[in-house]
VEXTORTI-462943 format. One line per 8 residues: number of its first residue (from 1); for each residue y, x negated, z of N, C-alpha, C, O. Coordinates in steps of 0.02 Angstrom, whole numbers, plus 50000, padded with zeros to 5 digits. Layout:
<recs>
NUM = Y/X/Z/Y/X/Z/Y/X/Z/Y/X/Z | ...;
</recs>
This chain:
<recs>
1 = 50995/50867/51330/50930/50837/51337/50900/50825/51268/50890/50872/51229 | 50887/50770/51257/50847/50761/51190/50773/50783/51180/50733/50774/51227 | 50753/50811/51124/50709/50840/51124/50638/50791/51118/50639/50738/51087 | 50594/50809/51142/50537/50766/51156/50496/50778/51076/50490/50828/51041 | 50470/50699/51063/50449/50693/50985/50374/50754/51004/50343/50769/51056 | 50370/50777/50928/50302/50803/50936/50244/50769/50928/50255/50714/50903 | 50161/50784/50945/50115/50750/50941/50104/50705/50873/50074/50651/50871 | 50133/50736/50824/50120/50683/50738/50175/50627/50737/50167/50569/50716;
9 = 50230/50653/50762/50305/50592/50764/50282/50531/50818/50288/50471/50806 | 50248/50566/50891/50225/50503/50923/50157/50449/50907/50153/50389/50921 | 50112/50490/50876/50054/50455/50864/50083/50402/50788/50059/50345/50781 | 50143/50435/50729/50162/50416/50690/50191/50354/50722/50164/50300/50708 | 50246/50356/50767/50264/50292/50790/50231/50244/50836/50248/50194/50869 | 50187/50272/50826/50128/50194/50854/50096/50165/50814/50083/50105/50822 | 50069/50210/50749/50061/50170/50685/50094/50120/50665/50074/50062/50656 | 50191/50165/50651/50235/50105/50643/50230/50032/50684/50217/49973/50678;
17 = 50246/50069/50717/50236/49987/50788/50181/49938/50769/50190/49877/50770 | 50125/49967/50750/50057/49927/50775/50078/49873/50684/50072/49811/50685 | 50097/49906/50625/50089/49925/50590/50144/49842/50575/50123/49791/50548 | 50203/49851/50597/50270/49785/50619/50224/49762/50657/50173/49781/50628 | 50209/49738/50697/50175/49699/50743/50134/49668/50717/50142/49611/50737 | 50085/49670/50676/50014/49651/50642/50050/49603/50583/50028/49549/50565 | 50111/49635/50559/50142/49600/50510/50190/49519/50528/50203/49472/50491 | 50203/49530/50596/50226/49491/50634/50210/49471/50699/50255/49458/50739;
25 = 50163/49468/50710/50131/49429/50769/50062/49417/50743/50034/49368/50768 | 50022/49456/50692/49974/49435/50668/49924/49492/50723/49937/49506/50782 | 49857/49523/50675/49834/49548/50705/49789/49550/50797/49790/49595/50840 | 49756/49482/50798/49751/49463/50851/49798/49450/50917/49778/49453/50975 | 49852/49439/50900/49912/49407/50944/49950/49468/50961/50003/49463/50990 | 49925/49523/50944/49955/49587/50959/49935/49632/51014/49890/49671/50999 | 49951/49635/51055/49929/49701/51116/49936/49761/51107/49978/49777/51065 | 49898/49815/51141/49938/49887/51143/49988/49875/51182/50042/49902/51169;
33 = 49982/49832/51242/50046/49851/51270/50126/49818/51229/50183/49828/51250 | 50110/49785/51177/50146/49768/51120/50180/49828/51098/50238/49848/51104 | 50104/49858/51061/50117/49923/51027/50161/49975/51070/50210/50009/51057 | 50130/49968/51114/50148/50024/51159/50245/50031/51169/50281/50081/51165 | 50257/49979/51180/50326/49939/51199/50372/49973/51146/50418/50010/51161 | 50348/49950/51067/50393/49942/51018/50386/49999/51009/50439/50029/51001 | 50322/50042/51005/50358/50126/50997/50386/50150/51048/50393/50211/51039 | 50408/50131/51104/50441/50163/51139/50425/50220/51202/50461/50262/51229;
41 = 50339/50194/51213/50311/50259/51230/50269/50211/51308/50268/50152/51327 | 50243/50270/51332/50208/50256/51391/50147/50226/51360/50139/50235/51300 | 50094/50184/51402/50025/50135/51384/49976/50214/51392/49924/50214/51357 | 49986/50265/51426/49929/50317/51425/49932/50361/51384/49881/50395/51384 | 49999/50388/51320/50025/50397/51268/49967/50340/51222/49909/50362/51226 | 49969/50306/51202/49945/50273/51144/49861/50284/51149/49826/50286/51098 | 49832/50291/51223/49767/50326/51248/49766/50383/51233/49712/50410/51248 | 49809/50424/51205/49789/50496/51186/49761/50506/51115/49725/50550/51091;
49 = 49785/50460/51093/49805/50469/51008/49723/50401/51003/49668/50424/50984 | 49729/50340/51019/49686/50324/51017/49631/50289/51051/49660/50275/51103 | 49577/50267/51056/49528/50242/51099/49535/50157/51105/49511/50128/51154 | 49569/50122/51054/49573/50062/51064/49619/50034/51010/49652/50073/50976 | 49624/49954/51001/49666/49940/50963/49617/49943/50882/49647/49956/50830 | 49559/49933/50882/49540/49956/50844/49555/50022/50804/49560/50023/50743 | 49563/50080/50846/49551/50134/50807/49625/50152/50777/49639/50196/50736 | 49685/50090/50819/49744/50113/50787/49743/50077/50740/49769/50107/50693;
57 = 49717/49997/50717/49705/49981/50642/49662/50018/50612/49653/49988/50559 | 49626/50070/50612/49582/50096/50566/49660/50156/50529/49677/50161/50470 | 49684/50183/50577/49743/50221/50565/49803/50181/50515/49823/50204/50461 | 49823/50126/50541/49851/50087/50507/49824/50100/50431/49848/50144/50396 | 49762/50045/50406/49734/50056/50368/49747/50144/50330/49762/50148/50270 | 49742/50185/50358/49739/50239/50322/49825/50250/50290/49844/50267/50234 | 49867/50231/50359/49920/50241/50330/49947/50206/50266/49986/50238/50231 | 49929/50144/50249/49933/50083/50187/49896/50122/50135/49929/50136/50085;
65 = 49839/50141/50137/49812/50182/50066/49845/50245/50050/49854/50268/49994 | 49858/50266/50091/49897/50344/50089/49970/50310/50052/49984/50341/50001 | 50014/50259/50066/50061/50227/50055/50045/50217/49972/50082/50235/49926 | 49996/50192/49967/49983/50147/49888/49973/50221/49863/50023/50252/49845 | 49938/50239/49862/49931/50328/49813/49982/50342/49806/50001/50331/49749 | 50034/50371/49850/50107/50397/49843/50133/50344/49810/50146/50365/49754 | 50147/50288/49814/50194/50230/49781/50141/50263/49679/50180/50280/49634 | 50086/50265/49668/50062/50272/49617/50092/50318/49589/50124/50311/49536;
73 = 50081/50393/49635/50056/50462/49600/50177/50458/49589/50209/50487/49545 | 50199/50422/49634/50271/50440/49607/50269/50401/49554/50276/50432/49501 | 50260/50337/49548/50268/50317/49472/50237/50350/49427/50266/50362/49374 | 50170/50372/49441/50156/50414/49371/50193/50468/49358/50223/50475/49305 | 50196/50505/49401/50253/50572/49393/50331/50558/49395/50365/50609/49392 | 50364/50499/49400/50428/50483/49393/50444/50461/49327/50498/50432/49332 | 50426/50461/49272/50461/50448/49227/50422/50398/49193/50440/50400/49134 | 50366/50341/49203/50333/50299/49188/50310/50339/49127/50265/50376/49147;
81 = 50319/50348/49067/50266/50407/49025/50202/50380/48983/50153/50412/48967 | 50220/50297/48968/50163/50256/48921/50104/50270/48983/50124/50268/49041 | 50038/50284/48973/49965/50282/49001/49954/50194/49018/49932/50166/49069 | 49971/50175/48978/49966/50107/48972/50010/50091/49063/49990/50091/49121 | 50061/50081/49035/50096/50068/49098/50101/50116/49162/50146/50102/49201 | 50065/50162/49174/50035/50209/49204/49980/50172/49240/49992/50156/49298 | 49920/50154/49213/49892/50120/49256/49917/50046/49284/49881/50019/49327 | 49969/50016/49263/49972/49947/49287/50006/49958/49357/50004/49919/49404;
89 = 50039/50023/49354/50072/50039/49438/50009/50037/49460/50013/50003/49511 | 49925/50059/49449/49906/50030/49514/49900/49957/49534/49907/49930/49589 | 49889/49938/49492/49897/49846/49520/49961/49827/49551/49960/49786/49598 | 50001/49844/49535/50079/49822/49554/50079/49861/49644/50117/49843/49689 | 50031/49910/49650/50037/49964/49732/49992/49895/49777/50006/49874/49834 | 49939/49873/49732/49898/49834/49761/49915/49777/49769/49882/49744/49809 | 49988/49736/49724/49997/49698/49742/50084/49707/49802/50108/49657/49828 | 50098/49739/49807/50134/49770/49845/50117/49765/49911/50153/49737/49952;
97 = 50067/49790/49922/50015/49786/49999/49994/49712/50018/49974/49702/50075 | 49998/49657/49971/49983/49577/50000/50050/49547/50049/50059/49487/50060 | 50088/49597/50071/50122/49552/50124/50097/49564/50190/50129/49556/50242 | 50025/49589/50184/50003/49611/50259/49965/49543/50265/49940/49513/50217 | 49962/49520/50328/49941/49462/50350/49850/49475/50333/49815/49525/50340 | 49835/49403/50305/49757/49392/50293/49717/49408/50329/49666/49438/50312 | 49740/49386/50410/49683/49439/50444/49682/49485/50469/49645/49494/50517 | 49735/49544/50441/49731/49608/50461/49699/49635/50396/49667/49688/50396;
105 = 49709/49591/50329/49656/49618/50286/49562/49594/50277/49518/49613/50238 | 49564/49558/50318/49490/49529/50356/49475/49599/50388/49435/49639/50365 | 49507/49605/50432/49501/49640/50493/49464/49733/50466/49428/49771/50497 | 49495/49739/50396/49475/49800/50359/49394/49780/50354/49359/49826/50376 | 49356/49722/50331/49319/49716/50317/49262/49672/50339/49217/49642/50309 | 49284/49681/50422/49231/49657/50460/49170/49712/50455/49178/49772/50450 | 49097/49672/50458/49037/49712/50469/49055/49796/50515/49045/49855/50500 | 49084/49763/50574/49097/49801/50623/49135/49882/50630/49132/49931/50667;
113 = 49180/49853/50552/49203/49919/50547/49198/49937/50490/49246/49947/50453 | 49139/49945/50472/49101/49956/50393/49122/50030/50409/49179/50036/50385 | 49105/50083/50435/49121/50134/50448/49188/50148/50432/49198/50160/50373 | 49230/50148/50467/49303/50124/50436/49306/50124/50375/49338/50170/50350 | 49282/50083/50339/49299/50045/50293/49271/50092/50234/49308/50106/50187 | 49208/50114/50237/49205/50179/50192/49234/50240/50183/49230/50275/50132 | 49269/50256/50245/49293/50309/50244/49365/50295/50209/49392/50334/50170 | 49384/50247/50225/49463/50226/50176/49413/50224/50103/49416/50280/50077;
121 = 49385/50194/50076/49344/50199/50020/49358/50280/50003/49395/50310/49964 | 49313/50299/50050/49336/50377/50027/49366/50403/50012/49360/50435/49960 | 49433/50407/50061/49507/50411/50063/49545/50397/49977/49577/50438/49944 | 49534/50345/49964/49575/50306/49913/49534/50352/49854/49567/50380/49810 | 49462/50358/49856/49417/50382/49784/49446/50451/49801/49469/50471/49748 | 49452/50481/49831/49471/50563/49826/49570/50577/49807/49599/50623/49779 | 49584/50535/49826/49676/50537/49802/49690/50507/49731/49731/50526/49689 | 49623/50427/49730/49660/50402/49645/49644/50423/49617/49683/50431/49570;
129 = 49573/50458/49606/49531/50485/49555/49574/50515/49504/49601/50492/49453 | 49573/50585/49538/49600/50626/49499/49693/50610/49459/49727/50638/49415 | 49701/50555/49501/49768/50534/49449/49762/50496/49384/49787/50509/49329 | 49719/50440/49403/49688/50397/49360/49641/50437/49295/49637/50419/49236 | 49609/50499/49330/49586/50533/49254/49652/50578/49209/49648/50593/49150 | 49709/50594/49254/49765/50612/49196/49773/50550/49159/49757/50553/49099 | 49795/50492/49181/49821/50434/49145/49755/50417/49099/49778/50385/49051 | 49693/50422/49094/49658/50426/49061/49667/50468/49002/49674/50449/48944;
137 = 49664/50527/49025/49671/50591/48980/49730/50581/48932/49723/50579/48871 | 49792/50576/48966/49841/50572/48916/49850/50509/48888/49895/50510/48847 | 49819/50444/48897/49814/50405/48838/49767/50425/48784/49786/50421/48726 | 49709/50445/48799/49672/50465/48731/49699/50511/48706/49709/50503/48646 | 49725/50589/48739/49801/50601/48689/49830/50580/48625/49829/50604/48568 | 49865/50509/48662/49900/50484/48630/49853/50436/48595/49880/50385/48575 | 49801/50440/48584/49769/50384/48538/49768/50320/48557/49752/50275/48518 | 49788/50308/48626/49773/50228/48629/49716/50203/48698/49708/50145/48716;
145 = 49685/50258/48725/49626/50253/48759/49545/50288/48728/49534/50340/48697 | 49516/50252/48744/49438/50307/48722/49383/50282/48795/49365/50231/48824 | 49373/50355/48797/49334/50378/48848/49283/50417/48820/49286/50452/48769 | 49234/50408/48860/49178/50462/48826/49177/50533/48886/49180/50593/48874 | 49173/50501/48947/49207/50536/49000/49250/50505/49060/49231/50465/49102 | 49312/50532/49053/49364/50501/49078/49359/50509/49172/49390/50472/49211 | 49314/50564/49192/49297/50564/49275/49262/50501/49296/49283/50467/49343 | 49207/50485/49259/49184/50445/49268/49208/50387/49246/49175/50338/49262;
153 = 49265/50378/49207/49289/50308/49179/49338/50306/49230/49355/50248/49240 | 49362/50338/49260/49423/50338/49307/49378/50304/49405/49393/50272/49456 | 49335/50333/49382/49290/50291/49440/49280/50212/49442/49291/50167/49482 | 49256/50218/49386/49238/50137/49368/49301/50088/49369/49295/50027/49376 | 49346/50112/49365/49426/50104/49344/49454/50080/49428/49486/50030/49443 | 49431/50133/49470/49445/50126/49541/49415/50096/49568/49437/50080/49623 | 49329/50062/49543/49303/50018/49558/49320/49954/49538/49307/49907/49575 | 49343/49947/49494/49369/49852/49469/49417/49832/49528/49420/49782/49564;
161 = 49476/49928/49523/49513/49897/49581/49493/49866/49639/49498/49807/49653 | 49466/49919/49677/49437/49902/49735/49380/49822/49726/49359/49795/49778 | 49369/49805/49688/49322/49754/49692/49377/49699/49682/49358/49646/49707 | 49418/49697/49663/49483/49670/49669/49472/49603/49736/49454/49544/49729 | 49494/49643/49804/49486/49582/49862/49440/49563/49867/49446/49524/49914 | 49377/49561/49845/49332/49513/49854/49319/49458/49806/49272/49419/49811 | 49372/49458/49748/49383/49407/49708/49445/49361/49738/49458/49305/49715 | 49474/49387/49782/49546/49345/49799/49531/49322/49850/49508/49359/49893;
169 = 49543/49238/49867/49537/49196/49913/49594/49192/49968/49592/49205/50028 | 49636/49174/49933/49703/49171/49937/49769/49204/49919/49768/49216/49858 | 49825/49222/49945/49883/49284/49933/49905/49245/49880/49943/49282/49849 | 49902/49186/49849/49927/49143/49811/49893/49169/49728/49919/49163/49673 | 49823/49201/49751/49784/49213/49675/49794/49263/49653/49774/49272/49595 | 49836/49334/49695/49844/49400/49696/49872/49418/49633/49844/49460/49598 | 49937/49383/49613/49963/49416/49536/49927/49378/49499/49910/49415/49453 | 49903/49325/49490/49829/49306/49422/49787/49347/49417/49778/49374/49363;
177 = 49747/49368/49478/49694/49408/49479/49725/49499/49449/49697/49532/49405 | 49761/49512/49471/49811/49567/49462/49821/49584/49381/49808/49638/49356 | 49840/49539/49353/49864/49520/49270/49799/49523/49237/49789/49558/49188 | 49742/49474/49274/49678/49492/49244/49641/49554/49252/49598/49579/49216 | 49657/49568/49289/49622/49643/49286/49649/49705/49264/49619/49759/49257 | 49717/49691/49253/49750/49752/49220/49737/49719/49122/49760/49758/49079 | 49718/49682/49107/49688/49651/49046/49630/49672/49046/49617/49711/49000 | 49588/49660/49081/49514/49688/49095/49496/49778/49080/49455/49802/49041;
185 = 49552/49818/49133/49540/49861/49140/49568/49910/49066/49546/49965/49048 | 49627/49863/49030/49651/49901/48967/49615/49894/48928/49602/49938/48887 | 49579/49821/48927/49543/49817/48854/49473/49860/48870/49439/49883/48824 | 49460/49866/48921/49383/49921/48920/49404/49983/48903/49357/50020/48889 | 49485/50019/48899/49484/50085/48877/49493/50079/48812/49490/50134/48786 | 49504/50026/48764/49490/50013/48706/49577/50017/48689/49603/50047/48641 | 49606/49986/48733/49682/49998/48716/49709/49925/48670/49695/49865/48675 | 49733/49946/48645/49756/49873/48555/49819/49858/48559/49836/49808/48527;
193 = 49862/49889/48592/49929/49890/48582/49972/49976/48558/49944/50030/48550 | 50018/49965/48554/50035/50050/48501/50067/50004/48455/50127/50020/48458 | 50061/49955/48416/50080/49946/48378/50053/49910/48315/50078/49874/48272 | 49985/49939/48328/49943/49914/48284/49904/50001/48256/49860/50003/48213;
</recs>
């Protein structure tokens, strides 16, 4: 007899599901009983875990930021050692995440789920922070950042990001906008090159 998934493996594979689905049928054009289907589970199963299709894109959503931090915090801790190129993995996590269909990234930032939408805010300021102030820290280290205080520059830092999609129209402007803001964001730590 195969063993029955536990409560995190099943609610996990309805994320997945919802998660493929949104990517390929587009968020609207998607059902629970979609969801329901492709994870493999009963329609009163996906009612345990959540209250609507809403609350499994709010989950979604969490799972994609939780995704971009880990894709970061391994490049910073894998071997990446320049500060410099330390922060450009976050743009590269952020541009990583543009193959999610436009209006499932609408969908983050309807009025409706402003709630939502701060709490991923939250989410993201409590995981990058504190990475973004090492990569801070150890460029001024190394002499090629200046901070006066790097907690608070690492905020502001997570704010350009995040202010990021409301400059992008189109998935087409994502690496311009991307390039400019990792220009933006080096030359405000007062970074010149290391070879000057």
């Amino acid at each position: 007899m195969t063993p029955r998934p536990n409560p995190k493996q099943r609610r996990e594979s309805l994320v997945q599901a919802a998660i493929a689905l949104f990517r390929e049928k587009g968020l609207h054009a998607t059902r629970v009983d979609d969801i329901v289907r492709k994870a493999g589970v009963a329609k009163g199963t996906f009612y345990l875990y959540f209250q609507s299709k809403d609350d499994v894109l709010t989950a979604v959503a969490e799972k994609l930021v939780d995704e971009m931090v880990e894709r970061v915090q391994t490049a910073v801790e894998s071997g990446v050692t320049l500060p410099e190129e330390q922060l450009l993995t976050l743009g590269q996590a952020l541009f990583d995440m543009s193959d999610l269909p436009e209006e499932l990234i609408g969908a983050f930032h309807r009025p409706e789920n402003r709630a939502a939408h701060e709490r991923l805010a939250e989410r993201m300021t409590t995981r990058l922070v504190p990475v973004i102030e090492r990569i801070i820290v150890q460029g001024m280290e190394q002499g090629v950042f200046i901070s006066e205080e790097p907690r608070s520059t690492s905020m502001m830092v997570l704010g350009a990001l995040s202010a990021l999609d409301s400059t992008i129209r189109t998935k087409q402007e994502i690496p311009g906008s991307i390039e400019r803001l990792n220009r933006f964001v080096l030359r405000g730590l007062g970074f010149k090159g290391r070879n000057q």
